[in-house]
FINUDO-285599 format. One record per residue: residue in three letters; y, z, x of N, C-alpha, C, O, CB in turn. Coordinates in steps of 0.2 Angstrom, whole numbers, plus 2048, in hexadecimal, padded with zeros to 3 digits. Each point is the difference from the previous one (the first is absolute). Glycine has a CB too. Layout:
BEGIN
alaYZXYZXYZXYZXYZX
...
This chain:
BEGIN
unk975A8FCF87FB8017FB8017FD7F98068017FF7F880A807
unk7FE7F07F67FF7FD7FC8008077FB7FA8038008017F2807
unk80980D7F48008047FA7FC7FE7FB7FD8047FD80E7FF804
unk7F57F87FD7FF7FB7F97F87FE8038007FA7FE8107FE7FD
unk7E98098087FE7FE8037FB8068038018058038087F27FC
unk7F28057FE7F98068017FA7FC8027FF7FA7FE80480F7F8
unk7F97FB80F7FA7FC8048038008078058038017F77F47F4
unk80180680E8017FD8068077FD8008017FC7FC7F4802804
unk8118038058077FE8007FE7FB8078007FA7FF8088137FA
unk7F77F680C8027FC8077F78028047FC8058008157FD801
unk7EF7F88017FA8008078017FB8067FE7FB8007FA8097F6
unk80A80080E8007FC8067F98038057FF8058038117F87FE
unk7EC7FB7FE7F88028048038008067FE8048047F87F57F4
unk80E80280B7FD8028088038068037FE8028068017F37FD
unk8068117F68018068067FC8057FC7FD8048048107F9801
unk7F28037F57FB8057FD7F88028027FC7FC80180C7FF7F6
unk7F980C8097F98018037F87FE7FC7FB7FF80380D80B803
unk7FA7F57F27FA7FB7FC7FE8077FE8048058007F87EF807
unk7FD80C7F67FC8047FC8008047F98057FD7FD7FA80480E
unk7FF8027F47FF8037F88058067FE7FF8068047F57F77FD
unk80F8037FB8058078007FD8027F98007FC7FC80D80280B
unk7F180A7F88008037FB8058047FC8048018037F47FE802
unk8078027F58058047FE8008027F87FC7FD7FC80A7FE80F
unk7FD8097F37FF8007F68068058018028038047EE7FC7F7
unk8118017FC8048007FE80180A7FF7FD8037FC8027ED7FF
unk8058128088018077FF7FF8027F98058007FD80380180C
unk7F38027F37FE8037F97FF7F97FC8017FF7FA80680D806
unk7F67EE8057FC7FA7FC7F98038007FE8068018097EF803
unk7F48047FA7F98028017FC7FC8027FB7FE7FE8058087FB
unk8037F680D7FC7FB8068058038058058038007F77F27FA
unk7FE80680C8008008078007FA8017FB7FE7FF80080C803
unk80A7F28017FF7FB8008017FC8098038038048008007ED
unk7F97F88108007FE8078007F88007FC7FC7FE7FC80E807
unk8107F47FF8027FA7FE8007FB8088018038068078037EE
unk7F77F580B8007FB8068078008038058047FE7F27F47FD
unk80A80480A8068008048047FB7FB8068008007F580380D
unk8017F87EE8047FC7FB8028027FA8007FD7FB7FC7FC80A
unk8058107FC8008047FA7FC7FF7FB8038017FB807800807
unk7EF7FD7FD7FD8007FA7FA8048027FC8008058097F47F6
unk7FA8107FD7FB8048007F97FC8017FF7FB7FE80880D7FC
unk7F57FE80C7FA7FF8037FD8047FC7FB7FD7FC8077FF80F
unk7FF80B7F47FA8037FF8058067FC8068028017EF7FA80A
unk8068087F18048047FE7FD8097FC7FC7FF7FC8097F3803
unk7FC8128017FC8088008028027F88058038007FD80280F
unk7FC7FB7EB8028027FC7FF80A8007FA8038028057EE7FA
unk8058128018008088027FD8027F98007FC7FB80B80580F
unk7F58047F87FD8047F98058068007FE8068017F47F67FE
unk8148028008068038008067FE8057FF7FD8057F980B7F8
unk80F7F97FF8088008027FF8018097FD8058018098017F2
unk7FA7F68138008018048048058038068017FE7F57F5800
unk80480D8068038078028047FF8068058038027F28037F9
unk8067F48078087FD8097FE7FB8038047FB7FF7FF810806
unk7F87F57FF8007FE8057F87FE7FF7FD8037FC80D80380A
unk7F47F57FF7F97FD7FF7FE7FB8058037FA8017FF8067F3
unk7FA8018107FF7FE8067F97FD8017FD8017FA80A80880A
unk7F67F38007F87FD8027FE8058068048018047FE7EF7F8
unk7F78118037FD8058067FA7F98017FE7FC7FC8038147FF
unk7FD7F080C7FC7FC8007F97FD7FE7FD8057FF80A7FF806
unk7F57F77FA7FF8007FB8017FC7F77FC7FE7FC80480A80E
unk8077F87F78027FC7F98038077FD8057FF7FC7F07F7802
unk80A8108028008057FE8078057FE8038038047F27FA801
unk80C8027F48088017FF80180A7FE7FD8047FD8067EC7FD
unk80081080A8048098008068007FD8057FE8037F6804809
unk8058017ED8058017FC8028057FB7FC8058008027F2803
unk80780B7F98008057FD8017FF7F88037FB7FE80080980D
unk7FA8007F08037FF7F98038067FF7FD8058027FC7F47F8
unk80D8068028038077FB7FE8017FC8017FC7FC806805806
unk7F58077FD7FE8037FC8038067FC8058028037F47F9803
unk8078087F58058087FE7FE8058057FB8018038057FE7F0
unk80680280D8018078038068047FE8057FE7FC7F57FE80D
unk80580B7FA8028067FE8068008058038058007F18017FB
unk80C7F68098068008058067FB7FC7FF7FB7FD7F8807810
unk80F8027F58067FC7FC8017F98038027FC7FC80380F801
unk7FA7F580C8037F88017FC7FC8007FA80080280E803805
unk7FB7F77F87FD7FD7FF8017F78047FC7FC7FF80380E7F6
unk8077F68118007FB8037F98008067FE80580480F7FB7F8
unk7F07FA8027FB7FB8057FA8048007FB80080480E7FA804
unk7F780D7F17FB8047FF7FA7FA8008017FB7FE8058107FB
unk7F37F78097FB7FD7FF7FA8057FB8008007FA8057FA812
unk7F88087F87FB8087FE7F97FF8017FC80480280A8017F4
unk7F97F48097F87FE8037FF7FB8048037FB8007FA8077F8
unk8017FF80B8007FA8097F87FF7FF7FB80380081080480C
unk7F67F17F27FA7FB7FF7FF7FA8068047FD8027FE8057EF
unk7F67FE8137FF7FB8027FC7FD7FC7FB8027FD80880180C
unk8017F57F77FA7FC7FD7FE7F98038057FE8038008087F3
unk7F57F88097FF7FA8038057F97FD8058007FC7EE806806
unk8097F48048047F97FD7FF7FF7FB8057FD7FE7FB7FE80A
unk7FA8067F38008007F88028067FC8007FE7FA7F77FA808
unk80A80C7FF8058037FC7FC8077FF8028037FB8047F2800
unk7F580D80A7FA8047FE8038068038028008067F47F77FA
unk80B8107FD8048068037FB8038037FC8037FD80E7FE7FB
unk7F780080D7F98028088028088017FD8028048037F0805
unk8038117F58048058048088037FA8057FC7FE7F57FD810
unk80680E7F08078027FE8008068057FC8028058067F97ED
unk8038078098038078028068037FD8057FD8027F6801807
unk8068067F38048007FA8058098047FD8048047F77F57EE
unk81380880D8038058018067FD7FD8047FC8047F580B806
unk8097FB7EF8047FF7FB8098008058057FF7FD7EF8097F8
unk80C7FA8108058018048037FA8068058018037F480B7F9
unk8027EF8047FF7FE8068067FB7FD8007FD7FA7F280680C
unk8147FC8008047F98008027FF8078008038058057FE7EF
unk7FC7F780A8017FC8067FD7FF8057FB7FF7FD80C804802
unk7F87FD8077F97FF8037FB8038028008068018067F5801
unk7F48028007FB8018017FC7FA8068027FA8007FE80C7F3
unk7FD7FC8117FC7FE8057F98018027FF80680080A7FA803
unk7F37FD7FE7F880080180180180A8027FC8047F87F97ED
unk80480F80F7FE80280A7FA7FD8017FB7FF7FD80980C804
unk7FD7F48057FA7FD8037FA8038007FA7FD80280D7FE804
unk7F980D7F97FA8037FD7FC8007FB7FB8037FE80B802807
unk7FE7F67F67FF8017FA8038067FC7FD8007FB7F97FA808
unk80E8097FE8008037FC8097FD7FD8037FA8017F3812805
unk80C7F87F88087FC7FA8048058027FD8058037FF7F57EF
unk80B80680E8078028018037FE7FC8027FA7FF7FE807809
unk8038057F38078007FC8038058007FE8058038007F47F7
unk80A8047FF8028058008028037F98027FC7FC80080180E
unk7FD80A7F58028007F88068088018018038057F07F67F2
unk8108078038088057FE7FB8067FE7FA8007FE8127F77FB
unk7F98108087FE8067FE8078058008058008037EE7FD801
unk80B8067F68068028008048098067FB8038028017F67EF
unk8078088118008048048048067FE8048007FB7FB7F680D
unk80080F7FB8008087FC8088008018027FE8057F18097FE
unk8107FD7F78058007FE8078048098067FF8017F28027ED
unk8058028158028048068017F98068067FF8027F28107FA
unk8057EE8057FE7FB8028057F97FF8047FE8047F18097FB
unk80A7F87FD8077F87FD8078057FF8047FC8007F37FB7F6
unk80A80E80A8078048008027FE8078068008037F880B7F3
unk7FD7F580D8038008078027F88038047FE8057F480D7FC
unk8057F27FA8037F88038057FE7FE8018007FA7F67FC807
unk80F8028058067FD7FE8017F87FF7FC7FC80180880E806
unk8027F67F78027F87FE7FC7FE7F87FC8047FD8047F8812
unk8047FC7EF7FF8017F98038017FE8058038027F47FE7FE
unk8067FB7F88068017FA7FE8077FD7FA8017FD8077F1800
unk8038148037FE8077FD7FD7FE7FA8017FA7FD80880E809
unk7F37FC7F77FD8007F97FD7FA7FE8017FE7FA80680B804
unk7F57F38087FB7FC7FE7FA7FF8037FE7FA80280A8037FB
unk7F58088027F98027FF7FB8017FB8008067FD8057FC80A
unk7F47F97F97FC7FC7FD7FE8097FC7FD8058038007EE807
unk80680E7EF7FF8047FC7FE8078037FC8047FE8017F27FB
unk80980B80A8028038057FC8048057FF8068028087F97F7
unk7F77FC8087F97FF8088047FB8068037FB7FD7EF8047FB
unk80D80280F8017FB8037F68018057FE8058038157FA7FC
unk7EC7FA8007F87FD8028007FE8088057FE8027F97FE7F1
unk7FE8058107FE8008087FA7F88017FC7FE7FC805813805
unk7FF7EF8027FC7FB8027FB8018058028018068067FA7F7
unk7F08048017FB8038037FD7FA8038007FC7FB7FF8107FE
unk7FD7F280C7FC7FA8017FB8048058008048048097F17FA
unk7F38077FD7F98037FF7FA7FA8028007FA7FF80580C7F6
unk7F67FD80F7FB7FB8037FA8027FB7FE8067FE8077FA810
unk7F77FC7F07FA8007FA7FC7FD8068027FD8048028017EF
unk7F380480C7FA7FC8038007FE7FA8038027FB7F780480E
unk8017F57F77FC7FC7FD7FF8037F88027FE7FB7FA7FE811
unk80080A7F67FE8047F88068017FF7FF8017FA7F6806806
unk8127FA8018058037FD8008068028048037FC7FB7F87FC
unk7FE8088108038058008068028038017FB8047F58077FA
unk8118038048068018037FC8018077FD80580080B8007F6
unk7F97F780F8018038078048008057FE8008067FA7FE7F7
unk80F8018008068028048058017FA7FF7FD7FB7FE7FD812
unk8098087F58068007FB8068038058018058047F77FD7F0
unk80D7FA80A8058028048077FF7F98007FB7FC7F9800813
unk80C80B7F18057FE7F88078048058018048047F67FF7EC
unk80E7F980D8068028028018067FF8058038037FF7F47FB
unk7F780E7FD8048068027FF8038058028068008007FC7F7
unk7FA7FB8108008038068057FF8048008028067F87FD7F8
unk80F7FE7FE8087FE8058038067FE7FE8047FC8067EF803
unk80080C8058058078018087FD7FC8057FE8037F480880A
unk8057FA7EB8037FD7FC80A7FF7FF8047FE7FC7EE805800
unk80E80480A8088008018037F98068067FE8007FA8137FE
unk7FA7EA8068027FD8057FF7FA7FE8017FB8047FD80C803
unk7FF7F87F17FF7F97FB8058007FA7FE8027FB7F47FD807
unk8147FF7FD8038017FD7FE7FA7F87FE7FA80280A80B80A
unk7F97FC7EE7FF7FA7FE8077FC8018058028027F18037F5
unk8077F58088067FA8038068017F87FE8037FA7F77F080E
unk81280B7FA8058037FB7FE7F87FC8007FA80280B811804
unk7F67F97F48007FA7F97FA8027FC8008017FA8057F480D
unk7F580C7FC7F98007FE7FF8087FF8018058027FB7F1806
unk8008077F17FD8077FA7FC8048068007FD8057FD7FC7EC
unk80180F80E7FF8038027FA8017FD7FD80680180D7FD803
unk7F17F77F87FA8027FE7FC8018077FC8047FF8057F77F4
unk7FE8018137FD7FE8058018048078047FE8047FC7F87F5
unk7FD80E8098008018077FC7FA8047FA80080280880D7FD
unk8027EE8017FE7FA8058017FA7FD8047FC8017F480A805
unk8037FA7F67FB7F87FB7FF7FB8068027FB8018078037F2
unk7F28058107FC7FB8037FF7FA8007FC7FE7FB801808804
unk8047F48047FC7FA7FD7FC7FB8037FD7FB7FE80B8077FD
unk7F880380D7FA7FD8057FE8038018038048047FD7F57FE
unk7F88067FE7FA8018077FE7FE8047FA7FE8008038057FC
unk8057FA8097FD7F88057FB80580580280480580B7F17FC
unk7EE80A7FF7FB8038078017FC8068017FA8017F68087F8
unk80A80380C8027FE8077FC7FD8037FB7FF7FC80C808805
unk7F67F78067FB7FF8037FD8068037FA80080280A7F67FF
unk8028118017FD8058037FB8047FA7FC80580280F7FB807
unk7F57FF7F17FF8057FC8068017FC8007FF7FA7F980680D
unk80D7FD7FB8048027FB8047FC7FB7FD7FB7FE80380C80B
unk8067FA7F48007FD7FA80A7FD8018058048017EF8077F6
unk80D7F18098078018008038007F57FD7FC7FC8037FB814
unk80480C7EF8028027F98077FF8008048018047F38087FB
unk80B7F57FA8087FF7FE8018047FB7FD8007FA8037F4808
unk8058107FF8048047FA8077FD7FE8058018027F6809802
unk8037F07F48058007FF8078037FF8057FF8037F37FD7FA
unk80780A8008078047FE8028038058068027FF7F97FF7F8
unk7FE80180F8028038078037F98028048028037F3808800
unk8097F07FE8027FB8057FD7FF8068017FC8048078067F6
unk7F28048067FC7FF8067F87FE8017FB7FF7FC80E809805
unk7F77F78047F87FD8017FE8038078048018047FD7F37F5
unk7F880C8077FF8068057F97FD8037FE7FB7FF8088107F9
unk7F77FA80B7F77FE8037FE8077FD8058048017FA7F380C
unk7FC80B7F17FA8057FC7FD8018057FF7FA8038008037F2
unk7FE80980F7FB7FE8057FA8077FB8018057FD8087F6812
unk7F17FE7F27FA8037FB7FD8088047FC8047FE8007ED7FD
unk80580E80A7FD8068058058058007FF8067FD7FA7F280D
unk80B8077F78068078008028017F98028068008047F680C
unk7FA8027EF8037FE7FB8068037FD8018047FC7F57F9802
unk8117FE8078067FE8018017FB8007FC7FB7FF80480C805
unk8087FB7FC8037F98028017FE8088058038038027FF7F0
unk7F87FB8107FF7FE8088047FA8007FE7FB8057F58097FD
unk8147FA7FA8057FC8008038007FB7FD8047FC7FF7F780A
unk80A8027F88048007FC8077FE8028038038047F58057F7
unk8097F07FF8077FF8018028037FA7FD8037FC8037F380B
unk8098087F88048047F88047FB8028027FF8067FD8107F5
unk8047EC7FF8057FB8018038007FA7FA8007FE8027FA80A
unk8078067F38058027FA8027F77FF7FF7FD7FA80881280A
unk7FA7ED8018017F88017FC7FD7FD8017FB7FD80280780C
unk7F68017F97F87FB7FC8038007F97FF7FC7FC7F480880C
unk80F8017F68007FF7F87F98027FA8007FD7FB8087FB80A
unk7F480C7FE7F98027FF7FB7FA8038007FB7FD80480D7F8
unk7F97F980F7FC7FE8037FA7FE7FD7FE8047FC80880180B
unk7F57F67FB7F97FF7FE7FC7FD8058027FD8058028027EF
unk7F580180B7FC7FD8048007FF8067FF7FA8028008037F6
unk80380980D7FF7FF8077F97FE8017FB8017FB80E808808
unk7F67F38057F98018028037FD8068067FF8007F08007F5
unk8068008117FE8008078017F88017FD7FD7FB7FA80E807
unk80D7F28048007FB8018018008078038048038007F97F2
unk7F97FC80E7FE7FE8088008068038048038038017F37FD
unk7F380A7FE7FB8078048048067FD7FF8058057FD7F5808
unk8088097EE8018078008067FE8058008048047F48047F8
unk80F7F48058058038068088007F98058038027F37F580D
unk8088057ED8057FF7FB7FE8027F67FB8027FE8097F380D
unk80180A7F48018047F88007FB7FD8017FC80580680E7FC
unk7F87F17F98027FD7FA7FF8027FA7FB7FF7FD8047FA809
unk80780A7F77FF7FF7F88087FF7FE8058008037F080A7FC
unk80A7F67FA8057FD7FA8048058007FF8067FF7F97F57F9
unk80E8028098078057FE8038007F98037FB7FE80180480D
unk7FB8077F28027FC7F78067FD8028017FA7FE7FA80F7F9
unk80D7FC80D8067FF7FE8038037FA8067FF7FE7F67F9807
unk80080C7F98038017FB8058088007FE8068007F77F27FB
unk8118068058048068028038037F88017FC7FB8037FE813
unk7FF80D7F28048047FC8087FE8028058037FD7F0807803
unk80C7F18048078038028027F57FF7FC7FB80080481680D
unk8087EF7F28037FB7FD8007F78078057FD8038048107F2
unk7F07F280B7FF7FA8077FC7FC7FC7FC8007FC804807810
unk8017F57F87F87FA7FD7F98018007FD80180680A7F77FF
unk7F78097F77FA8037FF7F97F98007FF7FC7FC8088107FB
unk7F77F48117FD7FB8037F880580480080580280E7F27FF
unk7EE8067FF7F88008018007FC8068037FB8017F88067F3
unk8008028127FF7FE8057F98008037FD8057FE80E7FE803
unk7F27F98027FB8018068018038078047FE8047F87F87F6
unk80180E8088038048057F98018047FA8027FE8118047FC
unk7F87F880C7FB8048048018038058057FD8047F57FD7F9
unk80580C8068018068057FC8008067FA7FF8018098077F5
unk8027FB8117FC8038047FB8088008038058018067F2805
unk7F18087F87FE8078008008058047FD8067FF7FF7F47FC
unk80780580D8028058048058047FE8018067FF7FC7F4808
unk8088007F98068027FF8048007FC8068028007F97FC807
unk7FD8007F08047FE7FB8057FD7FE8048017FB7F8806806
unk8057F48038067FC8037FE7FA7FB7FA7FF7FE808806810
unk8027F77F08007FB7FB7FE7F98058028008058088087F3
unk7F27F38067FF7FE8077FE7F67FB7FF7FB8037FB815807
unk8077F17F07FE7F97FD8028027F87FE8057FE7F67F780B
unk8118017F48017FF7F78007F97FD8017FA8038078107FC
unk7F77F77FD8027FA7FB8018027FA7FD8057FE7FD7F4807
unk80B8057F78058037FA8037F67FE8017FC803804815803
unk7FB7F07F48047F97FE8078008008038058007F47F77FA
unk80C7FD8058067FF8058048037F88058048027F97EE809
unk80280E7F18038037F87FB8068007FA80080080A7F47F9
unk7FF8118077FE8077FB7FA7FD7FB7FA8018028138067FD
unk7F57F67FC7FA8007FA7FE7FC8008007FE7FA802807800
unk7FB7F780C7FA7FB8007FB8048027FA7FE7FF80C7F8803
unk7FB80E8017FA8088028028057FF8048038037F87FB806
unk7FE8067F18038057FF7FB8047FC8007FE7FA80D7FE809
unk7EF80A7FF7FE8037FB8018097FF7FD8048037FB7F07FC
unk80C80D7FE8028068017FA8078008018058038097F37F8
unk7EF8048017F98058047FC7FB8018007FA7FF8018127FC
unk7FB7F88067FA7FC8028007FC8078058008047FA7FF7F0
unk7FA7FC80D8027FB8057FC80280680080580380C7F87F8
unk7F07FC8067FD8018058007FA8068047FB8007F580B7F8
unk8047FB80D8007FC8087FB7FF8037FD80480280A801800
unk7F77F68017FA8008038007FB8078047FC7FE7F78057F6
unk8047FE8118047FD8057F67FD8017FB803800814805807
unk7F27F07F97FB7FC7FF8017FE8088058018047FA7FB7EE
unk7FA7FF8107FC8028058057FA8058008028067F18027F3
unk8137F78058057FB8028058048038047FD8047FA7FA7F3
unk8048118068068018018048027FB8028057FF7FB7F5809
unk8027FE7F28058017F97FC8077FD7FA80380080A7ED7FD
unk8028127FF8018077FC7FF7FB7F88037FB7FE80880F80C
unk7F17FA7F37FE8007F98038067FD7FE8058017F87F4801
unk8118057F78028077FE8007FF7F87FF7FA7FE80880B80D
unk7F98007F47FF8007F98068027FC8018068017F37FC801
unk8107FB7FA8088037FD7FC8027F98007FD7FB80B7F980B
unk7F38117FC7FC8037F88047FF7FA7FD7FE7FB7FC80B809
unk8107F77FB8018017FB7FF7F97FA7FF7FF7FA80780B80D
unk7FB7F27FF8007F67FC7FB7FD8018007FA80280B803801
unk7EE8087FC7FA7FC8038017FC8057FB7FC7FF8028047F9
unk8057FF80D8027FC8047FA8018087FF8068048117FC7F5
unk7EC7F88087FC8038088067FA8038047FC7FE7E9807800
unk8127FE8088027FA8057FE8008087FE80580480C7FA7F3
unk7F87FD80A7FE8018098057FC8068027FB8027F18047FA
unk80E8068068087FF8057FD7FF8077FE80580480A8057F4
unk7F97F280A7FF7FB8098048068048068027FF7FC7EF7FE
unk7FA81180A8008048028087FF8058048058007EE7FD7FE
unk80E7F78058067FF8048057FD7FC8058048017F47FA809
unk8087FE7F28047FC7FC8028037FA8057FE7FD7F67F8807
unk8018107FB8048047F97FE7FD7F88018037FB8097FF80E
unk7F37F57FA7FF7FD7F87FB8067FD7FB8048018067EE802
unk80380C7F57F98017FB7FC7F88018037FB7FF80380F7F6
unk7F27F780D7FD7FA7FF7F98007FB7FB7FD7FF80B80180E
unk7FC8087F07FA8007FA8018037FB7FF8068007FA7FB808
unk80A7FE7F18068057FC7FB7FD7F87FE7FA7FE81380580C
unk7EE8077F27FB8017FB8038077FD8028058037F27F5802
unk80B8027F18048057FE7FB8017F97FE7FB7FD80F803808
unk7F080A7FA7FA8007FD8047FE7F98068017FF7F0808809
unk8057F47F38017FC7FA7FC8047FC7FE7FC7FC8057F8808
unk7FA8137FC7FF8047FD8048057FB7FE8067FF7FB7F8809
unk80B8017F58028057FC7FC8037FA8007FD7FA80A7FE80B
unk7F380A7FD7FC8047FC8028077FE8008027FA7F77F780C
unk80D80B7FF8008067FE8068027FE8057FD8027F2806805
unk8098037F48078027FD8038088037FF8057FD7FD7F27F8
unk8088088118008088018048027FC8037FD7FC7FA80580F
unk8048057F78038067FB8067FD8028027FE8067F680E7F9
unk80C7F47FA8087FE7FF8027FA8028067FF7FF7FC80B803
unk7FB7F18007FF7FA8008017FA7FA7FC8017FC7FD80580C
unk80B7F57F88007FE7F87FD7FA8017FF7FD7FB80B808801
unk7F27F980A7FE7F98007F98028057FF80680280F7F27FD
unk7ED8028017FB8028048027FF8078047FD8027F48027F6
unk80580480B7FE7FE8097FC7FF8057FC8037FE809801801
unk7F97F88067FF7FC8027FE80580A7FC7FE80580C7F77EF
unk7FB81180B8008068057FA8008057FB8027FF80A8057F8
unk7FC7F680E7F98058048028038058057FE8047F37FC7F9
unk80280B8048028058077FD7FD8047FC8037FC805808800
unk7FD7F38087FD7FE8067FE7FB8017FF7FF7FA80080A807
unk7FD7F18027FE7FC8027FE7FE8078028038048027FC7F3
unk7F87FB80A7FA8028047FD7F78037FE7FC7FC7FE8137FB
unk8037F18117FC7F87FF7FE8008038008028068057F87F8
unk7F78038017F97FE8047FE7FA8038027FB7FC7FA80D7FE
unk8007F680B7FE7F98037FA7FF7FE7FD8057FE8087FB80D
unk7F87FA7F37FB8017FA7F87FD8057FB7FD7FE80E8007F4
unk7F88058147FB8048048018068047FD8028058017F37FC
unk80680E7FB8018078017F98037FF7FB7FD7FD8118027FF
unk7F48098067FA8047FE7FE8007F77FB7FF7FD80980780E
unk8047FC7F18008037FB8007F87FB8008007FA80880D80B
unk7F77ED7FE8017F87FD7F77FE8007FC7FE7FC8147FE80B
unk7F08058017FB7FC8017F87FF7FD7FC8047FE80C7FF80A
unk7F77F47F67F98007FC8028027F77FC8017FC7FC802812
unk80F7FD7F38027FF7F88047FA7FE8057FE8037FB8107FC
unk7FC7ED7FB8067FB7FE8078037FD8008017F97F57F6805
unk81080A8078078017FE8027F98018058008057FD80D7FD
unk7FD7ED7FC8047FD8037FE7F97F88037FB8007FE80A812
């Protein structure tokens, strides 16, 4: 990895799978969609600090979030209004709940999936173990509820962790006790149901929308808080982002992992040959493109890249050259994003638009 060195680092065309990757700057105010020769094609300006994550629905049509105020104290990858907007920048659709962070999904019904915080009754959080004692969010600890919207905005399912039986979810040791869970995915299954990630548990699970349970669940302390599970080759396997990030005195290194989903069994990684040439201690996403090669996102160093499925190369390596936002306690700006995303530009979500 090239430090000194922003834009486009490496591109080898005959192993890279090609196309358009999206992405913007965690609490910037673009969306931005770059060629495979890192240079901006097209671009979403927001009407507000972007809230996470930012995706194309078919169409041209971008699915994203802004943070707005709220009355809720946390404030990582908070969003609160979940805006679609067209290829020109025209907002077709919101939906505002001052609560909402991290992700969100549009169903093939049309209706949206997220998740947002609430705080949980004092009898209730006494009961959840693990955690650093006496650190809880002004002395609340908050639950995680994901929530299905129609179209008008109305609630037509909801499913929140305080339906666990919160003596058998420990919070993970190191981590504040403001959170029973912190959520940070929703991926929709093909059956219906939802596979979900709890950072501070270390676990990731399947949601089943009919029973509304959990109908799986791994816990590994090893991932190092976990992110962005979703379904690979037909649902038969797991891939998502291992932060690595541990409490205890080892090399603190970030991984791609993917799982047999029977058996939970470890079955494909990639990690770099040095600890801190990969590594982001949150955040971070995965995407396994249509070649095979894995597209991940190293959120903390702006960093997308694309890793060759058999050979292990990076053959597609981009380091966003946005430094816009200033987070809290931060002395310099950053360059941060949570997730990213690519597309073939005869894709559904491309197609009959000049991205090129």
């Amino acid at each position: 990895m090239e430090f000194q060195k922003l834009g486009l680092l490496t591109h080898n065309a005959e192993l890279s799978w090609g196309g358009f990757t999206i992405f913007g700057t965690l609490r910037g105010n673009k969306v931005r969609l770059v060629n495979i020769r890192g240079e901006e094609v097209h671009h979403w300006d927001l009407p507000g600090p972007m809230g996470g994550l930012a995706y194309l629905l078919p169409g041209g049509r971008l699915l994203t979030s802004v943070m707005i105020p709220s009355e809720c104290p946390l404030t990582t990858a908070r969003g609160g209004r979940i805006i679609e907007m067209s290829w020109d920048g025209e907002i077709l659709w919101e939906y505002t709940d001052d609560a909402q962070h991290h992700d969100f999904r549009r169903l093939d019904d049309g209706n949206t999936i997220y998740i947002g915080w609430r705080a949980l009754p004092d009898e209730f959080a006494a009961r959840i173990p693990g955690g650093v004692p006496g650190t809880e969010v002004e002395g609340k600890i908050y639950e995680d509820y994901f929530r299905i919207i129609s179209p008008e905005g109305e609630t037509v399912w909801e499913w929140s962790t305080a339906s666990l039986d919160p003596e058998k979810y420990p919070i993970a040791d190191g981590i504040d006790r403001g959170e029973f869970g912190h959520a940070n995915t929703v991926c929709p299954l093909p059956d219906g149901n939802f596979m979900i990630s709890f950072r501070n548990l270390d676990t990731m699970a399947v949601l089943s929308r009919m029973e509304s349970r959990l109908i799986w669940e791994k816990r590994d302390e090893k991932w190092g808080r976990p992110h962005d599970p979703q379904p690979v080759l037909d649902g038969n396997r797991i891939l998502f982002f291992a932060n690595g990030s541990y409490d205890k005195p080892k090399p603190q290194r970030s991984a791609v992992i993917e799982l047999d989903a029977e058996t939970g069994d470890e079955v494909w990684r990639w990690e770099a040959g040095i600890p801190w040439n990969f590594y982001s201690h949150v955040m971070g996403s995965v995407q396994r493109l249509p070649n095979g090669n894995t597209l991940v996102c190293e959120s903390v160093n702006g960093r997308i890249f694309e890793v060759h499925r058999e050979s292990l190369e990076i053959v597609w390596d981009f380091i966003n050259s946005d430094f816009c936002t200033h987070l809290p306690g931060a002395r310099d700006p950053s360059n941060l994003i949570f997730r990213a995303y690519r597309y073939s530009g005869d894709s559904p979500e491309l197609a009959g638009f000049d991205a090129d």
